[in-house]
N, C-alpha and C positions, 0 to 999 in steps of 0.2 A: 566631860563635865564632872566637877568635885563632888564630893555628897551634898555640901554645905551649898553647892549651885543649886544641887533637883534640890533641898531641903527649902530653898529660898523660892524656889517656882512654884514648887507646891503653896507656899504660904501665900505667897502674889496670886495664884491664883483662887485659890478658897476666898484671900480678902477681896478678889474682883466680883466673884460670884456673890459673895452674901450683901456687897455693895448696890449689884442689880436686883437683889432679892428685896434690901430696904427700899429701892427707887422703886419697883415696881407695889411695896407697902405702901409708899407716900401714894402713887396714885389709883392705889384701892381708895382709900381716903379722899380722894380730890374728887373718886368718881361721886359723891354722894350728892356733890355741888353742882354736875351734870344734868343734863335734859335726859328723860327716861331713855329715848330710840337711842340715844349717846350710851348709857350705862348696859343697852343692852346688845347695844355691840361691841363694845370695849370688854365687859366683864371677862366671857369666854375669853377674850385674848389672853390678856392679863395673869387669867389661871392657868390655861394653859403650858407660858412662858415661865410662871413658877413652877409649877411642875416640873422642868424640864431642868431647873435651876437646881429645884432639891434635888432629884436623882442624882444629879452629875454630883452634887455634892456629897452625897450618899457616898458615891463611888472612889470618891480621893480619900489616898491613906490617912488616917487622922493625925 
């Protein structure tokens, strides 16, 4: 693979991740509109899965 390929998977994938990072913003947001037993099992997930998002984003070359 070229430079300009890994150069371009890198960028596809940073834009995939910060992509899930905004979808999982929208439904911090949507949780507000939830039933409380709803917002208190969703929450945890939720942060969880960002968590897991920023690291790995952390970790990609800039």
């Amino acid at each position: 693979m070229t430079a300009i390929g890994l150069d371009f998977n890198l960028i596809r994938q940073r834009h995939d991740l910060m992509v899930e990072v905004g979808t999982l913003e929208l439904a911090l947001d949507a949780l507000k509109q939830r039933r409380e037993e709803d917002r208190a099992k969703l929450l945890p997930q939720i942060h969880a899965r960002m968590q897991k998002l920023n690291e790995t984003l952390e970790h990609l070359p800039a």
